[in-house]
N, C-alpha and C positions, 0 to 999 in steps of 0.2 A: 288084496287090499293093503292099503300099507297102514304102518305102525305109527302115523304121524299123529300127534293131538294139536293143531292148531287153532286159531282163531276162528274157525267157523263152526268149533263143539262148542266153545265157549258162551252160554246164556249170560244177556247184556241188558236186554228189555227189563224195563219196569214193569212192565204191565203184564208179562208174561211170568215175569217171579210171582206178583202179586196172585197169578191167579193158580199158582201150583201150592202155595198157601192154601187159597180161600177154596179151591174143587177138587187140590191132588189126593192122591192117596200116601200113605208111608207106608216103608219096606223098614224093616230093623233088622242089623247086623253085628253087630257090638264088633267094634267102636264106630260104625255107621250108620247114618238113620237119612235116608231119603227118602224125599218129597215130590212124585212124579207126577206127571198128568200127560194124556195124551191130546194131540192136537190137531185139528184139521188144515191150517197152512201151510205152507211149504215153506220150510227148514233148509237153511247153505247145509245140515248133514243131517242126518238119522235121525242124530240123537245133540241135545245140545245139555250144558250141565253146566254150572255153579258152584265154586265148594267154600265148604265155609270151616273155621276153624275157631274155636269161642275164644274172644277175649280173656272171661271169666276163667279158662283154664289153663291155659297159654299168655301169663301178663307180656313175656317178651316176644315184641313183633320178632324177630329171627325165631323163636320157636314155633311161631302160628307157621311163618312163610317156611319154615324146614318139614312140618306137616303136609303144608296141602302142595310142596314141592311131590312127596311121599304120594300122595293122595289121585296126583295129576298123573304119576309113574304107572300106580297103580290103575290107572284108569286104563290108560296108552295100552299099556299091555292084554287086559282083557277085554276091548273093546269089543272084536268082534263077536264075542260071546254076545251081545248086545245088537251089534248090525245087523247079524245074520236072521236075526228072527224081525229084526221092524221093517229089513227089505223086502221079506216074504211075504209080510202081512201091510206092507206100503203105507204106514203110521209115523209117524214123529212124534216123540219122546221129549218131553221138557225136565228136568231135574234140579233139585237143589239138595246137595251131596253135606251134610255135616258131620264132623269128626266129634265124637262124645267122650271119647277116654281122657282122665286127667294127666297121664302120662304117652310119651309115644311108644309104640307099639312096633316091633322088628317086621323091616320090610316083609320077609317070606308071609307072616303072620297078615300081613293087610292085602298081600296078594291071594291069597285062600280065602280070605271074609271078603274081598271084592268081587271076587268072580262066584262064591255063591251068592251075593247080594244081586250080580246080575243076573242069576238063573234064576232068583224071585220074584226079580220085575219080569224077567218075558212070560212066567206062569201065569202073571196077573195080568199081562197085556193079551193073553191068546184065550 
C-alpha cells in the first residue's frame, strides 16, 4: 500500500461530519481527541478524516496550518495501522481528528500518541 494521504481520506460532507457528532463515538489521546462513527456507504478509502486545530489556542493561522500540517504527517505515516484492520472487517470509518494541547507537541511525540490513538479505534471497531 502506499504512504500517500490524498484527497480521497479527506472528509468533505456536511452531512456526514454532522453525524460523527450527533452518533460517533470518541477515542482520547492527549493531545487528540476523535470523533468516529462507522458507516455503511461506500467511501473513495477505508478511512476518511477531518482535522481540526482550535482557534481558541492557535490565534495565528500559520500556527493552526503548522499543526494539522504535523497532524496530516502523522496520519500518512500510521495509516495502515488503521487500513489493515477496516479491510478485514470491510467497514468505513468516518473521523473528525482535533488537536487539544495549547502548545505543539515534537513530531516523534504525536507519532507515538497517533499510532496508539489508532490501535484504540480498531479495538473499538472489532
Amino acid at each position: 500500500m502506499s504512504q500517500s494521504f490524498g484527497k480521497e481520506y479527506k472528509l468533505c460532507r456536511r452531512k456526514l461530519i454532522d453525524g460523527v457528532f450527533k452518533t460517533g463515538k470518541v477515542v482520547k489521546q492527549y493531545p487528540f481527541v476523535v470523533h468516529f462513527l462507522e458507516v455503511d456507504e461506500k467511501l473513495d478509502a477505508p478511512f476518511q478524516i477531518t482535522i481540526s486545530a482550535p482557534k481558541r489556542n492557535f490565534r495565528k493561522a500559520h500556527d493552526r496550518n503548522r499543526i494539522k500540517r504535523l497532524m496530516r504527517e502523522t496520519i500518512r505515516f500510521n495509516k495502515m495501522i488503521l487500513e489493515d484492520k477496516i479491510s478485514k472487517s470491510q467497514k468505513n470509518i468516518i473521523m473528525f481528528m482535533v488537536y487539544t494541547s495549547k502548545e505543539e507537541i515534537p513530531f516523534t511525540t504525536l507519532m507515538k500518541k497517533n499510532e496508539l490513538l489508532f490501535e484504540q479505534i480498531t479495538k473499538h471497531i472489532e
